[in-house]
Backbone bond lengths (Angstrom), bond angles and torsions (degrees), N, CA, C in turn:
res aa  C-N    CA-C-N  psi(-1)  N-CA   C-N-CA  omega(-1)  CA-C   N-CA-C  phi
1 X - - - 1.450 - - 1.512 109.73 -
2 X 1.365 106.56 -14.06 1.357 106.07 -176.47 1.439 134.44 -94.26
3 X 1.685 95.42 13.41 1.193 107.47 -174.40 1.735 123.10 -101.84
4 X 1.244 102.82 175.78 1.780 97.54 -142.21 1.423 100.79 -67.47
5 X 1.575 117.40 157.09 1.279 128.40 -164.78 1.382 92.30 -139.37
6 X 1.446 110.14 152.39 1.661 106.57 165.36 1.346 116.74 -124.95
7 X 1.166 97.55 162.23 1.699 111.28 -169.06 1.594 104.83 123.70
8 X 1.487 123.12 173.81 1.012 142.54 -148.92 1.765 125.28 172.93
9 X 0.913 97.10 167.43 1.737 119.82 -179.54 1.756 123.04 40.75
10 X 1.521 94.66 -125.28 1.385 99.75 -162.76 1.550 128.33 -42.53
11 X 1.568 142.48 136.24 1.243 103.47 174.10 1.176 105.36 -95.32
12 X 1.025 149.67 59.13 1.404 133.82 163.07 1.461 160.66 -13.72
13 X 0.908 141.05 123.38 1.363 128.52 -139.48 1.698 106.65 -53.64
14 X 0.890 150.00 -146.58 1.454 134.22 -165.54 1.406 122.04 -137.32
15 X 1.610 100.57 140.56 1.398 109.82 151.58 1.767 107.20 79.52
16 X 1.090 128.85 116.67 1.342 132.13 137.51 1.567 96.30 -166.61
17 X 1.535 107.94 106.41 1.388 110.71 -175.05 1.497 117.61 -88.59
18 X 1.149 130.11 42.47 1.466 144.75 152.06 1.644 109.97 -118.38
19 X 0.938 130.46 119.10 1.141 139.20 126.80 1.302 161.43 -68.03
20 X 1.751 137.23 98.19 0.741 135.55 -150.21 1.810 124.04 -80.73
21 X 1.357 152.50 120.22 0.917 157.20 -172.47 1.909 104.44 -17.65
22 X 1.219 100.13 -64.52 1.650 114.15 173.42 1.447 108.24 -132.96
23 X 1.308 121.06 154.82 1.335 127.98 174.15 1.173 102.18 -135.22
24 X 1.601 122.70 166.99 1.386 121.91 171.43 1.259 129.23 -39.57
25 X 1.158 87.02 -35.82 2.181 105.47 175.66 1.217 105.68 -58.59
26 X 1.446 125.78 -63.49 1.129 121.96 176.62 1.765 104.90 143.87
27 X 1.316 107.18 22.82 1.557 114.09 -156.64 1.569 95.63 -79.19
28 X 1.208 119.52 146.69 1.526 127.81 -177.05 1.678 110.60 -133.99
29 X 1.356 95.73 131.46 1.953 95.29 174.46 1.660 106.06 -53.86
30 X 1.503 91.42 133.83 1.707 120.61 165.93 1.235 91.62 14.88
31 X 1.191 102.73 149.13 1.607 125.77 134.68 1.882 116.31 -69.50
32 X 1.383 118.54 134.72 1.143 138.45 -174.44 1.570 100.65 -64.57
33 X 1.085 122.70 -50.92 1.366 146.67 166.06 1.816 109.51 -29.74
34 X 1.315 119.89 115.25 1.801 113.94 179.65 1.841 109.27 -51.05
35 X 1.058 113.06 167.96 1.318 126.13 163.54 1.477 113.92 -135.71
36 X 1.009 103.56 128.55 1.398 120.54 171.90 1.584 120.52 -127.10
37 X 1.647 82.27 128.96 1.790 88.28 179.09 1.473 102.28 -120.70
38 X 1.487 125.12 137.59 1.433 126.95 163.87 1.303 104.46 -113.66
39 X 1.798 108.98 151.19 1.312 99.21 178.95 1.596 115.45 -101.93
40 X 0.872 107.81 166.78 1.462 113.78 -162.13 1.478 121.49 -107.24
41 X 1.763 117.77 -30.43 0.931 123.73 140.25 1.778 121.82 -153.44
42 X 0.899 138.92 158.08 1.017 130.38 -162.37 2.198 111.41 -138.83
43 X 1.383 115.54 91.75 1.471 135.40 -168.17 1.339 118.21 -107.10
44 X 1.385 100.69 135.63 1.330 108.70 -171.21 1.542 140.63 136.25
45 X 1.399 120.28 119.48 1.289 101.52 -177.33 1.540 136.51 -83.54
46 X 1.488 94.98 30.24 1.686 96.54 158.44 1.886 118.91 -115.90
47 X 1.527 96.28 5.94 1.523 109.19 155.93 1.032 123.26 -124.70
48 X 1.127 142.50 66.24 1.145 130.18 -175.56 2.049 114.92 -75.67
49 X 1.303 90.57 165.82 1.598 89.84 -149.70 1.894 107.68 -54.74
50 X 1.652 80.31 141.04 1.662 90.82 -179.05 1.371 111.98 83.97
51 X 1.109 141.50 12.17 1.651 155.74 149.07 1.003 107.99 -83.32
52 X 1.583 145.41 -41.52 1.271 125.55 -157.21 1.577 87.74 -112.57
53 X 2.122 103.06 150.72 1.402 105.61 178.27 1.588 108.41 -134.98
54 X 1.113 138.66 130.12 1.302 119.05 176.95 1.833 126.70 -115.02
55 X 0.822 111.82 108.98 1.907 117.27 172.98 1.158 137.09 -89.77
56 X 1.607 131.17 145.43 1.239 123.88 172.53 1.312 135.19 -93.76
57 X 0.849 136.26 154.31 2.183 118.38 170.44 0.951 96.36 -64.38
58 X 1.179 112.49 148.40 1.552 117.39 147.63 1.288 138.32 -36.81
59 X 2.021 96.58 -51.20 1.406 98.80 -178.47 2.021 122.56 -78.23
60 X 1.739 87.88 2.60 1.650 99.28 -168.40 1.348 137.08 84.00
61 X 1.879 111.16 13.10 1.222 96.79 179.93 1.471 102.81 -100.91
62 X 1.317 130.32 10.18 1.195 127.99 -165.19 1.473 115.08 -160.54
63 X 1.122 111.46 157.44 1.720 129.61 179.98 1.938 99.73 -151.14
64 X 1.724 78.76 149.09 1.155 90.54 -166.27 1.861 99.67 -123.63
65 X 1.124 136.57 151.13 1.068 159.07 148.70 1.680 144.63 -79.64
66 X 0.983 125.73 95.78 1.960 113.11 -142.65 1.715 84.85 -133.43
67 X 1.407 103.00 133.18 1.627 117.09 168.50 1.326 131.10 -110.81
68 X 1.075 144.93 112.00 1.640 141.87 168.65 1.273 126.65 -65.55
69 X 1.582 117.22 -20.36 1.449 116.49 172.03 1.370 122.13 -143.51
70 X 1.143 113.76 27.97 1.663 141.98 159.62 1.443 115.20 -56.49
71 X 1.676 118.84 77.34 1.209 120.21 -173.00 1.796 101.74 -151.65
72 X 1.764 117.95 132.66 1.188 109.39 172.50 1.754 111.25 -118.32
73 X 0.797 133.11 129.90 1.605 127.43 178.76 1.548 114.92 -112.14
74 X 1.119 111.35 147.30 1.096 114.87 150.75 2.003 140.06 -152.88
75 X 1.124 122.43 179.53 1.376 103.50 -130.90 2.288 160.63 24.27
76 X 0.829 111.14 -155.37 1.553 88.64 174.62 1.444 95.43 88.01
77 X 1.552 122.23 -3.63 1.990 101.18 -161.19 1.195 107.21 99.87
78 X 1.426 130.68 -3.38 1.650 119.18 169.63 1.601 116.73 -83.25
79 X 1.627 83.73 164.48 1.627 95.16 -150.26 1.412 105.43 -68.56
80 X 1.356 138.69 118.75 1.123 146.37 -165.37 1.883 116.21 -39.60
81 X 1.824 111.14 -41.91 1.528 93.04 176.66 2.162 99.92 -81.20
82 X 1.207 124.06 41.21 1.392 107.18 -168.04 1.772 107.36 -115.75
83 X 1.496 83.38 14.56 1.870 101.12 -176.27 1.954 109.16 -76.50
84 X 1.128 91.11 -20.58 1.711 110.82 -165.14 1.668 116.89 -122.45
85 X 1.103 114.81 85.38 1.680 101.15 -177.56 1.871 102.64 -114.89
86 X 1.211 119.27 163.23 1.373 122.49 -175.51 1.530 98.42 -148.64
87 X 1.666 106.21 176.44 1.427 115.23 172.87 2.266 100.74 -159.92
88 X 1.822 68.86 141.05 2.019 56.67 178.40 1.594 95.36 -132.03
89 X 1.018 106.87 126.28 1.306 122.06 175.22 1.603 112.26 -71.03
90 X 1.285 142.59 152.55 1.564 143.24 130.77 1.044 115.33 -129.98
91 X 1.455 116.93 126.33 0.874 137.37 -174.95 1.741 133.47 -130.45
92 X 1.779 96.56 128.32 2.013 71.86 -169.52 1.448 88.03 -116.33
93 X 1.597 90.53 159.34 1.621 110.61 -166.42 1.488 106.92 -127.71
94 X 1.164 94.70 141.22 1.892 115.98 -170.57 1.603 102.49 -96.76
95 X 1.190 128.40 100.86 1.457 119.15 179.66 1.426 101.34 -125.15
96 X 1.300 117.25 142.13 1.490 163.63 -173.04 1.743 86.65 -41.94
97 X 1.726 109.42 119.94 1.529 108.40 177.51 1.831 110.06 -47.69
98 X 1.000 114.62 136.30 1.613 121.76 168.32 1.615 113.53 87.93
99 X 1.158 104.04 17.29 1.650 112.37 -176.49 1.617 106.42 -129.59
100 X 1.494 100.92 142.65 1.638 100.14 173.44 1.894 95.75 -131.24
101 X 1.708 87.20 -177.19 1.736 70.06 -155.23 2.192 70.19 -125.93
102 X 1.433 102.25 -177.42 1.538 119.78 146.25 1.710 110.92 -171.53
103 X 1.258 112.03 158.30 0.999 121.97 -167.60 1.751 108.56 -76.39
104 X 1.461 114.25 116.04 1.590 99.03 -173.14 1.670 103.05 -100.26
105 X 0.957 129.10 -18.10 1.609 125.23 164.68 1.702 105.16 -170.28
106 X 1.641 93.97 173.81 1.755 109.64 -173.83 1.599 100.21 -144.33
107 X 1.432 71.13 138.00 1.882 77.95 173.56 2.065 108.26 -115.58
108 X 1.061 118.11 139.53 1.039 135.74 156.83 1.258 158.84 -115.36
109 X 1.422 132.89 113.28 1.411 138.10 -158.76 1.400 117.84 -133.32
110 X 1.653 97.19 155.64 1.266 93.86 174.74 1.666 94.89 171.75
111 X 1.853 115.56 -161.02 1.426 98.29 -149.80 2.639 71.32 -129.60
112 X 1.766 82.41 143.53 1.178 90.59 163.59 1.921 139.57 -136.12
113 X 1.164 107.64 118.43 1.741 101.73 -157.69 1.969 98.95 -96.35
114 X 1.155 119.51 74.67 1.205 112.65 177.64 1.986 113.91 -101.61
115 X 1.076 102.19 100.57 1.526 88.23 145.14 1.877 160.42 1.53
116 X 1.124 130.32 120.70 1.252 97.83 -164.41 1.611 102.67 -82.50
117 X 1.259 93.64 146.04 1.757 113.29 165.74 2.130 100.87 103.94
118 X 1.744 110.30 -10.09 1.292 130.24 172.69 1.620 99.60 -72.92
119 X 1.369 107.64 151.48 1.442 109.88 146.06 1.780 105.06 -147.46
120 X 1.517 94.45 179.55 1.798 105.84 -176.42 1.638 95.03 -132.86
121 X 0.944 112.93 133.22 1.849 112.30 158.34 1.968 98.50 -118.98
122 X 1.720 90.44 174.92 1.254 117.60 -164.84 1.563 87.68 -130.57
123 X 0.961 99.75 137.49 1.986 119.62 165.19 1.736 98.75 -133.53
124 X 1.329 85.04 141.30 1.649 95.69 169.00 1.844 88.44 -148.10
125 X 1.151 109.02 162.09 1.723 127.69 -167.50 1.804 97.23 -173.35
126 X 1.674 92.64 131.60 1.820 100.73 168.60 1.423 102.92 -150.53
127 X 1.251 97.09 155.71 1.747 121.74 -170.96 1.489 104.08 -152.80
128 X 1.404 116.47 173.61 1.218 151.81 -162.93 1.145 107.03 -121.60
129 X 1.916 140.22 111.71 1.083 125.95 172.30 1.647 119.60 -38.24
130 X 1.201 117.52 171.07 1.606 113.79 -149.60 1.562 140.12 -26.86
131 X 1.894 98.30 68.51 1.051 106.18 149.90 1.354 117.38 -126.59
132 X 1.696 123.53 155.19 1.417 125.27 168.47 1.081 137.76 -56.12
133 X 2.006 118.59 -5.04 1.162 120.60 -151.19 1.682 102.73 -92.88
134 X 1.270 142.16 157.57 1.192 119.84 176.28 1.702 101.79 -171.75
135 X 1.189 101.73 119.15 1.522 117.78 -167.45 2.042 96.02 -98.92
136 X 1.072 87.26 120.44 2.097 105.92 171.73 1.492 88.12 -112.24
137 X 1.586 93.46 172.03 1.519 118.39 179.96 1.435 109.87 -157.09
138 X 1.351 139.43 115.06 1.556 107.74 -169.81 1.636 96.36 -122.98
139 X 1.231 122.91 136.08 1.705 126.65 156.19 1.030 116.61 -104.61
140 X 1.431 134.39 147.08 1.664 156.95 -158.36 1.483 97.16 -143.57
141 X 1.266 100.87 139.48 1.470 125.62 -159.96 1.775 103.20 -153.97
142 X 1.175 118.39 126.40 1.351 136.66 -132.97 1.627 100.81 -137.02
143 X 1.734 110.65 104.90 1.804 98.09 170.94 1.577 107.45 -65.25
144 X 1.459 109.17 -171.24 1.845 107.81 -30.64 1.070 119.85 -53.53
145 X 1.274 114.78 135.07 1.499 127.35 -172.74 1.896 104.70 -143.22
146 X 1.454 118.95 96.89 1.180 133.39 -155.47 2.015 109.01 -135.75
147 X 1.532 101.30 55.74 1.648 112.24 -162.89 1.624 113.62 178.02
148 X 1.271 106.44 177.97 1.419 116.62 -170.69 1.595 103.61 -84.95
149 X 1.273 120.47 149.90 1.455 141.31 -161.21 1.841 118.93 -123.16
150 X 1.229 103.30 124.95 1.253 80.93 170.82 1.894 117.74 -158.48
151 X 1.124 109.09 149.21 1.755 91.15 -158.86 1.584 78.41 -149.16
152 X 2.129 93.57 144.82 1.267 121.07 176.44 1.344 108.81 -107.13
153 X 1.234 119.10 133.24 1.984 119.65 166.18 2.184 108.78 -104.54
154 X 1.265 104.08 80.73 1.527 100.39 165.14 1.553 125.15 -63.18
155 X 1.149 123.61 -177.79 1.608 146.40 170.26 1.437 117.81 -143.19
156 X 1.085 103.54 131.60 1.544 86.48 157.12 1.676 119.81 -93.27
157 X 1.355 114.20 167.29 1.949 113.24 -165.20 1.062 117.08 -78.90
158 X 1.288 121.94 -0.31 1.585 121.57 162.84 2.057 112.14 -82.77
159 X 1.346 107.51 -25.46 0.953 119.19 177.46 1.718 120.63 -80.09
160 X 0.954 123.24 -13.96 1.346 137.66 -175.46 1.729 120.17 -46.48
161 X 1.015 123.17 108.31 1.426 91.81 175.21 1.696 113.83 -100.18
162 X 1.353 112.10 156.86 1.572 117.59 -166.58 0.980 100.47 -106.88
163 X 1.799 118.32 153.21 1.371 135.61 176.68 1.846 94.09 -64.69
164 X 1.590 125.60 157.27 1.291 123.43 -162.62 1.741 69.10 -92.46
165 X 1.882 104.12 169.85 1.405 134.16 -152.59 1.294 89.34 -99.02
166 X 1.103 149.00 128.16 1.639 135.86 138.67 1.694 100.23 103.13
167 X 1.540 98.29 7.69 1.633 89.25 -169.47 1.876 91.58 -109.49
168 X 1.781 107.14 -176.25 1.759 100.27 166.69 1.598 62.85 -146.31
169 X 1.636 109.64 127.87 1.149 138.45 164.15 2.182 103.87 -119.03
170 X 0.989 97.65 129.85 1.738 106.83 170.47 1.964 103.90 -63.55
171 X 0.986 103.44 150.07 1.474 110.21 171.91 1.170 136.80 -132.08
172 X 1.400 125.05 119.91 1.616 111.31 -150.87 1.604 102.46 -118.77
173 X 1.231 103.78 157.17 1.204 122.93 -170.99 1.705 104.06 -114.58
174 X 1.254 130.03 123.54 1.637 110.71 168.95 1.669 91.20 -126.80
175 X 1.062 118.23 148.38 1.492 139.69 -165.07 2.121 101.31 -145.04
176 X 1.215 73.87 114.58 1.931 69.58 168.96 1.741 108.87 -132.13
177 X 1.555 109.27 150.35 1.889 96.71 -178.16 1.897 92.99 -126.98
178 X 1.196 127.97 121.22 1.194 126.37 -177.25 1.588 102.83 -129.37
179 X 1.811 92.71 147.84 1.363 104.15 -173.41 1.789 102.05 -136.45
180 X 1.855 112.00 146.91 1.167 128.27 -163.63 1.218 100.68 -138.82
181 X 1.418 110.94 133.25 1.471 109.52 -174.85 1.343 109.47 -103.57
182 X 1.603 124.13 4.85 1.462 135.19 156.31 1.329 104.56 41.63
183 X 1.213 120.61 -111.30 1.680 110.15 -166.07 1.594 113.04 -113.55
184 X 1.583 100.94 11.63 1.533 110.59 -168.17 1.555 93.19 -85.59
185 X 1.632 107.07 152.68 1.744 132.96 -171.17 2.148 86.42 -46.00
186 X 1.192 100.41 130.65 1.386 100.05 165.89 1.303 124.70 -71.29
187 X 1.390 120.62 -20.45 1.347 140.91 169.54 1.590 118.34 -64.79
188 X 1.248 122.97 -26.92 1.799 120.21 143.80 0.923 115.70 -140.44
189 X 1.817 58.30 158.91 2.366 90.59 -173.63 1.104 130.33 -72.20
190 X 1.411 104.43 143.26 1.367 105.42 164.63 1.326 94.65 -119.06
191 X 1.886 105.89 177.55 1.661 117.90 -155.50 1.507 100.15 -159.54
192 X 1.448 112.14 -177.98 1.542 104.90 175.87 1.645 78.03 168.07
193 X 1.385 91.08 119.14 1.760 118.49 175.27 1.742 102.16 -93.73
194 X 1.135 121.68 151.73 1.736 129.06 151.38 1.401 119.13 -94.64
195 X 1.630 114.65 50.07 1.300 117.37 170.63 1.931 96.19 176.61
196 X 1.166 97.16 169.88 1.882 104.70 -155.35 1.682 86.86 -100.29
197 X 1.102 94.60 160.69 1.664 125.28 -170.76 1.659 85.29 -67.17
198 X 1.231 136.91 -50.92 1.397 134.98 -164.85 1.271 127.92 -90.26
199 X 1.949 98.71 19.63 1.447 119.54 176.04 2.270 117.33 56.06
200 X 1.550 87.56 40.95 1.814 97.79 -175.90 1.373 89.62 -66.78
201 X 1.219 121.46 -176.97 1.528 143.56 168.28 2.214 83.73 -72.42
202 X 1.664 94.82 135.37 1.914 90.04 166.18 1.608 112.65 -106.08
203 X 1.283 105.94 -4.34 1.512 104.39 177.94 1.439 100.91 -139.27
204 X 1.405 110.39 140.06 1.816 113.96 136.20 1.571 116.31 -153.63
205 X 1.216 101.00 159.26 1.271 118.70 -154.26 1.626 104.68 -111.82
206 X 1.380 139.84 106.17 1.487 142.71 -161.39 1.877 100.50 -91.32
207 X 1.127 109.78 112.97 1.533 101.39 173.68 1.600 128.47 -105.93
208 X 0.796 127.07 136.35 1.740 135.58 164.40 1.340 119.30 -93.55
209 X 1.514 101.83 121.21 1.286 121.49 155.42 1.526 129.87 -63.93
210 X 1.184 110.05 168.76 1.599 135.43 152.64 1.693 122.02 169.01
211 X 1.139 101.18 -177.39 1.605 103.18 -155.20 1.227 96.34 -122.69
212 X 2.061 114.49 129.33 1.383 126.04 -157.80 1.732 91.12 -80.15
213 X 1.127 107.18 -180.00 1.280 116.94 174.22 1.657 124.42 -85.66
214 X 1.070 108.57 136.64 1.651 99.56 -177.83 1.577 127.36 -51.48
215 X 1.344 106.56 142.28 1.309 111.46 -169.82 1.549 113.56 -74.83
216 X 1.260 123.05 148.80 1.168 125.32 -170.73 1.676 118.34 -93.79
């Protein structure tokens, strides 16, 4: 798990998986330059160690996130704390001198067995080691619900927040998948994995560039 990942910086509020050459902002395709991200630690009981894996594109606009035991259930006889599982990623990222990065959207998938009158939501939340700022996103998903799942968090580019310029801040990812058996028979389960029955990628994360300002 500890091996190198790419991508980097800002997390930004989420999601718009096209990227434009330049934008008003000033956002510019990738740096030519590799990125590498390693993670630094990886918590939680919906990863437990050696389940969670993380990769970069090649071309750098994206990293992806993939789980093996990312699953929360509840009722049927399941174990009462197994309604709630999470994972927090940290991660530090190596980005190309004169470039900052932020996260411009995330996509998420995975497979959900809820019950009628059950539901499951998804939380995802990212920050910047010591800063206050911290962008969540939450989706709710409603039995019967008997299929694969999948939910986008966009931004718009004024909203973005950027990795700081000249700094190496760690970057965390927190992801939570929770399930409620609300008014459904307590006697079955429902469930909700963070990745598809047919083993797809369950996360990726679309990033935007641009280039800090020269140092003085």
């Amino acid at each position: 798990m500890a091996g190198a990942l790419l991508l980097t910086g800002a997390i930004a509020a989420l999601f718009g998986s096209t990227l434009p050459a330049h934008s008003p902002t000033g956002t510019l395709e990738p740096p030519p330059d590799k990125i590498v991200i390693e993670v630094a630690t990886v918590n939680g009981s919906g990863c437990p160690r050696g389940t969670a894996a993380v990769a970069v594109s090649e071309d750098n606009t994206a990293f992806t996130v993939t789980y093996s035991d990312y699953l929360a259930r509840a009722g049927g006889g399941a174990d009462p704390t197994a309604f709630r599982k999470n994972c927090q990623l940290n991660l530090i990222v190596y980005v190309p001198q004169g470039f900052t990065y932020a996260i411009a959207s995330a996509d998420y998938r995975g497979y959900a067995s809820l019950q009628p009158g059950a539901k499951g939501i998804e939380k995802a939340s990212y920050y910047f080691q010591g800063s206050s700022n911290t962008a969540a996103i939450t989706h709710e998903f409603k039995g019967a619900h008997h299929d694969n799942w999948q939910a986008t968090d966009t931004t718009d580019w004024a909203q973005l927040v950027w990795a700081p310029c000249g700094e190496r801040r760690n970057f965390n990812i927190n992801t939570e998948l929770r399930v409620d058996v609300g008014t459904s028979d307590p006697a079955k389960s429902s469930f909700m994995t963070m990745d598809s029955t047919d083993g797809d990628i369950s996360t990726k994360y679309h990033m935007a560039w641009k280039q800090c300002p020269p140092r003085r």
